[in-house]
C-alpha positions in Angstrom: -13.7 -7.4 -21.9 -16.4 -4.8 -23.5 -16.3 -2.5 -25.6 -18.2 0.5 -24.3 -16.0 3.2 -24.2 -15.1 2.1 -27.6 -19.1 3.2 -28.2 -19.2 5.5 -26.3 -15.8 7.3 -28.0 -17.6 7.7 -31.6 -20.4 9.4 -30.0 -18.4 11.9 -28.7 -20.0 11.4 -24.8 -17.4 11.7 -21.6 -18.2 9.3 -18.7 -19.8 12.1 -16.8 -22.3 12.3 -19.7 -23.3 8.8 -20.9 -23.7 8.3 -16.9 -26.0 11.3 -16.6 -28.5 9.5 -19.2 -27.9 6.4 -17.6 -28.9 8.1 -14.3 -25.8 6.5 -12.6 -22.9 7.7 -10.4 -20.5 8.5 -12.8 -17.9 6.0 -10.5 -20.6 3.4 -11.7 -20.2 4.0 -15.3 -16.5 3.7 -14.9 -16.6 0.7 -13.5 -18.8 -0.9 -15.8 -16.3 0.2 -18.6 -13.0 -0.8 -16.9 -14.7 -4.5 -16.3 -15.1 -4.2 -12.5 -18.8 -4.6 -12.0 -21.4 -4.8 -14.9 -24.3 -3.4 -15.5 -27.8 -5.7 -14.5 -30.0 -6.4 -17.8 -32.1 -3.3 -17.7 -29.2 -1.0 -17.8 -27.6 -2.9 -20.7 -30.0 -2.5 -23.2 -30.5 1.2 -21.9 -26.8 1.4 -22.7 -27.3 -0.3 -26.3 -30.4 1.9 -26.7 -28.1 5.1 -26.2 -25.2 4.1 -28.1 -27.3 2.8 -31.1 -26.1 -0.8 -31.1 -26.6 -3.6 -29.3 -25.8 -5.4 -26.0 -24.0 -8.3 -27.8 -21.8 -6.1 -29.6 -20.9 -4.1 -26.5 -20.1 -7.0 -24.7 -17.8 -9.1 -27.8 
């Protein structure tokens, strides 16, 4: 289980959003929040970059 839409809530970004940064179909980025594929390491710590925390505590 993760906790990045929890992360990505208090920063007030939709899916369509944090995947547009991420430069990912936004059918990516809702998979990688509903725990059906994960993101590879490089797009983790973009993700913990962009949500100001990091990949341990997305992933708790």
């Amino acid at each position: 289980m993760n906790r990045i839409k929890e992360f990505r809530k208090k920063k007030n970004l939709s899916q369509s959003d944090l995947a547009e940064k991420m430069k990912v179909k936004q059918n990516t980025f809702s998979q990688w929040e509903n725990d059906i594929r994960i993101p590879n390491v490089k797009q983790a710590l973009n993700l913990a970059e962009i949500l100001e925390t990091t990949v341990e505590s997305l992933y708790k």
